[in-house]
C-alpha positions as a printed NumPy array, in Angstrom:
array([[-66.328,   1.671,  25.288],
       [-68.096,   4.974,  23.714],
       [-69.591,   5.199,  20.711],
       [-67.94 ,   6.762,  17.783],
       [-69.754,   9.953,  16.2  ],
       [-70.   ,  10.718,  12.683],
       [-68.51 ,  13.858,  13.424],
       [-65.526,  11.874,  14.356],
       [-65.535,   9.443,  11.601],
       [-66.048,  12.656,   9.197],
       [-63.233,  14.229,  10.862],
       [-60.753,  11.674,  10.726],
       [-61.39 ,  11.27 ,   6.965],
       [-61.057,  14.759,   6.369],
       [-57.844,  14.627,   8.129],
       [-56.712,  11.629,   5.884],
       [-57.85 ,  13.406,   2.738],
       [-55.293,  16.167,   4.156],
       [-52.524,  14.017,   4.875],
       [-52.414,  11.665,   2.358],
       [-51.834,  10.633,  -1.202],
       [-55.261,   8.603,  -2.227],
       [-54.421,   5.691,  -4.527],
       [-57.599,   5.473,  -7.15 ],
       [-58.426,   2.767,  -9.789],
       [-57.787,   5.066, -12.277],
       [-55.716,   7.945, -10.911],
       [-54.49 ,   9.845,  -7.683],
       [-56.226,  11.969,  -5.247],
       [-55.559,  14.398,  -3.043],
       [-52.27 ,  15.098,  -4.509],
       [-52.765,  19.473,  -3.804],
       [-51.223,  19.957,  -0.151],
       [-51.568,  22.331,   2.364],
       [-49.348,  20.916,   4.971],
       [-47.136,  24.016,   5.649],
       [-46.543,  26.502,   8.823],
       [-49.43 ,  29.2  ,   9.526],
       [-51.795,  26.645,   7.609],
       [-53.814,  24.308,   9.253],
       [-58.004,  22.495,   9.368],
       [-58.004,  23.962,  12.786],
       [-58.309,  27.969,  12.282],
       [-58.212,  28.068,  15.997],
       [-54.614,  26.572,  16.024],
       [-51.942,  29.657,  16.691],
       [-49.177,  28.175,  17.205],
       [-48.961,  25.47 ,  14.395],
       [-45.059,  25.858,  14.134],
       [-44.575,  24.145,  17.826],
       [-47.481,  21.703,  16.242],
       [-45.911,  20.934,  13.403],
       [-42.417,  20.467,  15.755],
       [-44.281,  18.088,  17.89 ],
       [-45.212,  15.519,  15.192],
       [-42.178,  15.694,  13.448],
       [-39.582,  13.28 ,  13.86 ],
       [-36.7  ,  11.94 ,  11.802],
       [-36.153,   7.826,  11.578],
       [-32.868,   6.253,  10.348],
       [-33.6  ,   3.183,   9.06 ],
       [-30.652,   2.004,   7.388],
       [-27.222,   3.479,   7.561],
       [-23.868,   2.643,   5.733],
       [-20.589,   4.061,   4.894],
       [-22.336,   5.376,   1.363],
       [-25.59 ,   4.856,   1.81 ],
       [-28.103,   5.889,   4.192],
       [-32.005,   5.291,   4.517],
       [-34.042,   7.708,   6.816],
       [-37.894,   8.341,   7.243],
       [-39.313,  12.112,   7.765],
       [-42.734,  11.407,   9.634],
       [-44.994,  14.198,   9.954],
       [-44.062,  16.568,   6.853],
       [-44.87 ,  17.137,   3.977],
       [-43.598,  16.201,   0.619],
       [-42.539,  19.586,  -0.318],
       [-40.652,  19.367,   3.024],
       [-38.85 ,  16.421,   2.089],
       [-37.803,  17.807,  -1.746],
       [-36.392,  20.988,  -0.096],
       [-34.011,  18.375,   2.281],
       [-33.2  ,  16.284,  -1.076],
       [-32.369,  19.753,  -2.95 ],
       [-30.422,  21.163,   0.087],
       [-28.092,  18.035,   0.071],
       [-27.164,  18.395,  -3.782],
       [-26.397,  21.675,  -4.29 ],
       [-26.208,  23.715,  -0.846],
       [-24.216,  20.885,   0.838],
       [-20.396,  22.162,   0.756],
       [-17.106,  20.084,   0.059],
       [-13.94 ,  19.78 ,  -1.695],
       [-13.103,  19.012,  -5.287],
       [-10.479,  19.802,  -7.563],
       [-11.075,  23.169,  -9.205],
       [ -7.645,  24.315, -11.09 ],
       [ -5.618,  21.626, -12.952],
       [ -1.825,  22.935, -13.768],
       [ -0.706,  20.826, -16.639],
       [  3.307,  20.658, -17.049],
       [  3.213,  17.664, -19.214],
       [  0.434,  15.25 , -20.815],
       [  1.423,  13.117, -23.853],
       [ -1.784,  10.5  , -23.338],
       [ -4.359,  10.603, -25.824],
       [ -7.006,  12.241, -22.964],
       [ -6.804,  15.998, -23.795],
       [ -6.057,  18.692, -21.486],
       [ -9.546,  19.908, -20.694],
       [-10.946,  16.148, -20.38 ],
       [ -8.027,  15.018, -17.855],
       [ -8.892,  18.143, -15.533],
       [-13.106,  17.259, -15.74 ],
       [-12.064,  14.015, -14.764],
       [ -9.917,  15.056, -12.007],
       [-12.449,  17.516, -10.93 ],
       [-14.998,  14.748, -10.662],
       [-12.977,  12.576,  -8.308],
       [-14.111,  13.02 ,  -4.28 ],
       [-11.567,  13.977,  -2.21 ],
       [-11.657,  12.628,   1.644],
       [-11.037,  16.179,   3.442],
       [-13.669,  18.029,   6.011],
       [-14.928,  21.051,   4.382],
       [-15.219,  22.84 ,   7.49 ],
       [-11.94 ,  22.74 ,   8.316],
       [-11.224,  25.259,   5.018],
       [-12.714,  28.163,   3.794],
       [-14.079,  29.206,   0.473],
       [-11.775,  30.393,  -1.724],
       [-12.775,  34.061,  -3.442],
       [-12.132,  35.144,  -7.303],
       [ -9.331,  37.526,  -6.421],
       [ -8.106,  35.607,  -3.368],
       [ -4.493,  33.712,  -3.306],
       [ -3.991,  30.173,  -2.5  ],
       [ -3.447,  29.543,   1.349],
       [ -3.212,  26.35 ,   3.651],
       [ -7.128,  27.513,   4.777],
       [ -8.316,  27.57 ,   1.176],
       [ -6.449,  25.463,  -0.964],
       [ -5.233,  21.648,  -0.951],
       [ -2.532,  20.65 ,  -3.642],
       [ -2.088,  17.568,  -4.831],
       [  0.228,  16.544,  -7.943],
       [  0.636,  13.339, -10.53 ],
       [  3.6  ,  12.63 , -11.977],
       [  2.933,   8.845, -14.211],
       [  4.461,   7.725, -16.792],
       [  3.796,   4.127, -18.895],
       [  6.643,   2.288, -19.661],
       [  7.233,  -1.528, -21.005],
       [  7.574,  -4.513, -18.853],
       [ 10.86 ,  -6.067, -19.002],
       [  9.576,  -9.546, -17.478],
       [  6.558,  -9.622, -19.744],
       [  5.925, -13.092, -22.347],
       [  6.595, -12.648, -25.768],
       [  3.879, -13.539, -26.532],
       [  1.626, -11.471, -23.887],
       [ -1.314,  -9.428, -25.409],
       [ -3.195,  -8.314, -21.618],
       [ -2.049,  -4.109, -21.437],
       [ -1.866,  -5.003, -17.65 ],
       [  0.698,  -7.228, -17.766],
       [  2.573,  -5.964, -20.965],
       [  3.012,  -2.268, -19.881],
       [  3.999,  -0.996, -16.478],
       [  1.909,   2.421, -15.605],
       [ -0.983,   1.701, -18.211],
       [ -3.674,   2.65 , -16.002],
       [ -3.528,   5.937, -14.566],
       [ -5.64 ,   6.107, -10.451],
       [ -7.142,   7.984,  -8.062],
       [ -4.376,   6.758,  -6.169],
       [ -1.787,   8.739,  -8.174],
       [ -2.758,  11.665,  -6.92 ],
       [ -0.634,  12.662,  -4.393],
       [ -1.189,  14.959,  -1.513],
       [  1.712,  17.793,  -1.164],
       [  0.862,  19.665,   2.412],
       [  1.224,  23.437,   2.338],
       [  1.788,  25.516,   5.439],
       [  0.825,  23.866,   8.67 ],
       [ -1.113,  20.889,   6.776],
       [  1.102,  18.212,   7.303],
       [  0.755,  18.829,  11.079],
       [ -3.147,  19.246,  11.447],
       [ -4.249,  16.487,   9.052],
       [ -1.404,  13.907,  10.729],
       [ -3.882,  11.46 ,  11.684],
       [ -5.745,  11.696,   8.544],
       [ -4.06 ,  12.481,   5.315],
       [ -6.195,  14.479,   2.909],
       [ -6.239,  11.727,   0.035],
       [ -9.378,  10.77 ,  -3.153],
       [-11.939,   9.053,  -1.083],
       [-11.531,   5.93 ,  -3.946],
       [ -8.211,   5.017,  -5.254],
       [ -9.199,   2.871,  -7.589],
       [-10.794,   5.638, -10.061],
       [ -9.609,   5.485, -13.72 ],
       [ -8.384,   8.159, -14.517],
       [ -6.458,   7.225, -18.076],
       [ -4.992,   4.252, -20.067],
       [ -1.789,   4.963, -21.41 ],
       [  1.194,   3.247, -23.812],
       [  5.069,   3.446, -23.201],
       [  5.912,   6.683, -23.753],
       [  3.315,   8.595, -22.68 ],
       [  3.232,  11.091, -19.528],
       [  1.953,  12.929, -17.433],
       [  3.105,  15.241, -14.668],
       [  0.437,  18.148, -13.318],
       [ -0.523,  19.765, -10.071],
       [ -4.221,  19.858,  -9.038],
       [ -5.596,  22.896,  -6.665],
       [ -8.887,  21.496,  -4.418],
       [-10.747,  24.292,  -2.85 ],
       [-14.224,  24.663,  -1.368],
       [-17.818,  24.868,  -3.169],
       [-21.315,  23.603,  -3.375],
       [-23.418,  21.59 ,  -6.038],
       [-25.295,  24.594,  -6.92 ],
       [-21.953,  26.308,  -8.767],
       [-20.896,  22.442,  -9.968],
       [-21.695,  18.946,  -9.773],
       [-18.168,  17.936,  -8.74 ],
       [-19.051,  20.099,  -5.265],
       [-22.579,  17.693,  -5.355],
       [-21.633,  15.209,  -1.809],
       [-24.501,  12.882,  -2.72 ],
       [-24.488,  10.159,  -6.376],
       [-28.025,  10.375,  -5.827],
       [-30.252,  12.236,  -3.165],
       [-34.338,  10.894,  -3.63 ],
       [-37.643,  10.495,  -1.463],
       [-40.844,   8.852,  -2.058],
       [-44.092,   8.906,   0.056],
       [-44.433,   5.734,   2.526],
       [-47.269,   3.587,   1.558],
       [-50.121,   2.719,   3.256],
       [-52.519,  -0.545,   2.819],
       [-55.438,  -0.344,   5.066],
       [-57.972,  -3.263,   4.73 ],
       [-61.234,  -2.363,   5.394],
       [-62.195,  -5.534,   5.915],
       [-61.228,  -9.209,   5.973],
       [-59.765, -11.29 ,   3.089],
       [-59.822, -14.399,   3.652],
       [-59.559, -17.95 ,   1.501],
       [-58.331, -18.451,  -1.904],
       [-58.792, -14.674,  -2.134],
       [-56.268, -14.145,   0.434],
       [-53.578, -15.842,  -2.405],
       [-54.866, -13.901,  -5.102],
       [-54.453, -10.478,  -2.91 ],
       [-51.331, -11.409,  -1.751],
       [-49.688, -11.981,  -5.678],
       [-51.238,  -8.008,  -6.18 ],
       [-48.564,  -6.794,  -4.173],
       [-44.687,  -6.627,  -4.62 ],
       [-43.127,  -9.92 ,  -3.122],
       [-43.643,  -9.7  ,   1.019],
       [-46.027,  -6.452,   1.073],
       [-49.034,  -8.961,   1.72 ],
       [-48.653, -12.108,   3.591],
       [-51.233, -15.291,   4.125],
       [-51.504, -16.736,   7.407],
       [-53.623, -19.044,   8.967],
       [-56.015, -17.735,  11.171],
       [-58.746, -19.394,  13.681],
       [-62.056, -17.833,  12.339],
       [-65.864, -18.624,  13.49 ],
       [-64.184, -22.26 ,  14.713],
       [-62.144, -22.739,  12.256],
       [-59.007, -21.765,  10.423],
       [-58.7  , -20.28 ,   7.247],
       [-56.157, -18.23 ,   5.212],
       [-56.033, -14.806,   5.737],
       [-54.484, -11.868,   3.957],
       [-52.03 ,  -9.637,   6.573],
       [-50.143,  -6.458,   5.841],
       [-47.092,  -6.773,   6.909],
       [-44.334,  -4.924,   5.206],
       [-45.97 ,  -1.678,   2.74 ],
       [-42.573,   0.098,   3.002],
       [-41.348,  -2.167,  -0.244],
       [-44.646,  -1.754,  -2.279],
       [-44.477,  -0.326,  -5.421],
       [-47.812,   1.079,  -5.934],
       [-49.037,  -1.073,  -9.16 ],
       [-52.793,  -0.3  ,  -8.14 ],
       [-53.164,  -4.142,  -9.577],
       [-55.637,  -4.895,  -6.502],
       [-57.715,  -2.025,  -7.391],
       [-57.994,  -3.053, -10.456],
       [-60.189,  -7.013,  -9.256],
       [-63.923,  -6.654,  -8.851],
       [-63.624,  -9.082,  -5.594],
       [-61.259,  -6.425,  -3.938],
       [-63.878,  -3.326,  -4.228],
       [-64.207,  -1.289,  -1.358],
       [-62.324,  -3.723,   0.34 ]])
């Protein structure tokens, strides 16, 4: 097995310096970057772009109907917040945009009932329709209509002596589910096997009393999060850097326990491991993806430089 050179070793750290975030006692290092096209430690590199394509790779590590967990490996962080920005804002979909009201006795104003309506995701694939311009008329290719038409009424088989608004009042709470679609133009045809419909229909929309109504027709058209929230097809888009415990050397024995309760529950394990004849605890890396970074091992005079 060769040797390895300091120029090596000096290399390598230079290349960690580059690449990574340094965790300090009492700050963080390292933090300017300079991982970006055209730039690299190697002047003699040329073509960094088919580099940088060749250590970059995408990881999905958990995936869900709402929810989804990926890893970006070989960019930068600046990388990484331009993907987060691009899927609030630049992302397109379709939300509500024009409310019609022909009747709203509730106690939720005109303007609040159509912010809430607007704010409602509607299940419909946004590149099946086109973005609707200022001056441009409703179609079936820019538009989907839906309408409400509730009304809260008294329930005739309630107890005299009920006092729960669910069971008292027929209507009380107005849904998502209220809205209904009404298909325009060749709609009902092309979306057959999958009725355009809120995503939820369980969102409150109101509460209302006997008496009260409401009857309106909603326009949904096309837009991104950039020109409104409501257009936004992520609750929450957000990266962090993946962290990395390297032990430079051994910790073993009753330190092992104490370097293990450092870390966030099931970062650090103890195992027992056959050592010089015998076997002894011994502190293991073994999941650094759930750390939270609390620097609390830095911060032992037994852990230095360790």
């Amino acid at each position: 097995m060769s040797k390895r050179t300091k120029s090596q070793g000096n290399a390598e750290g230079l290349e960690q310096l580059r690449t990574r975030v340094m965790i300090e006692k009492e700050g963080v290092g390292s933090t300017s970057s300079s991982e970006f096209p055209y730039h690299s430690s190697n002047h003699q590199d040329i073509d960094y772009i088919k580099a940088f394509m060749k250590k970059f790779s995408v990881k999905i590590i958990r995936k869900e109907q709402y929810d989804m967990e990926f890893d970006l490996i070989g960019v930068d962080a600046a990388i990484a917040n331009a993907l987060r920005r691009i899927m609030i804002a630049e992302v397109p979909t379709m939300a509500i945009e024009k409310v019609y009201m022909y009747n709203n006795t509730s106690i939720v104003q005109d303007e609040v009932l159509a912010h809430r309506l607007g704010l409602i995701p509607i299940k419909a694939d946004p590149d099946k329709f086109h973005f609707k311009h200022a001056n441009e008329s409703p179609t079936d290719m820019n538009t989907i209509v839906f309408k409400i038409e509730h009304e809260c009424t008294f329930n005739s088989k309630a107890r005299d002596d009920e006092t729960d608004p669910q069971k008292l009042y027929l209507g009380h709470n107005l849904l998502s589910e209220s809205l209904v679609w009404v298909p325009k133009g060749d709609q009902e045809e092309k979306y057959a096997s999958c009725p355009l419909r809120p995503v939820h229909n369980d969102i409150l929309i109101a509460q209302m009393r006997p008496g009260q109504k409401i009857k309106l027709e909603a326009h949904c058209e096309k837009g991104i999060g950039k020109d409104h929230a409501k257009w936004s097809p992520v609750a929450t888009a957000s990266y962090r850097l993946m962290p990395e415990i390297i032990l430079k050397e051994e910790i073993t024995g009753d330190l092992a326990d104490k370097f293990a309760a450092c870390f966030t529950k099931g970062v650090v394990e103890v195992e027992e491991r056959y050592i010089e004849g015998q076997y002894v605890k011994s502190a293991k890396v073994v999941n650094p993806r759930i750390d939270m970074v609390s620097r609390e091992a830095l911060r032992h005079k037994e852990f230095e430089d360790k």
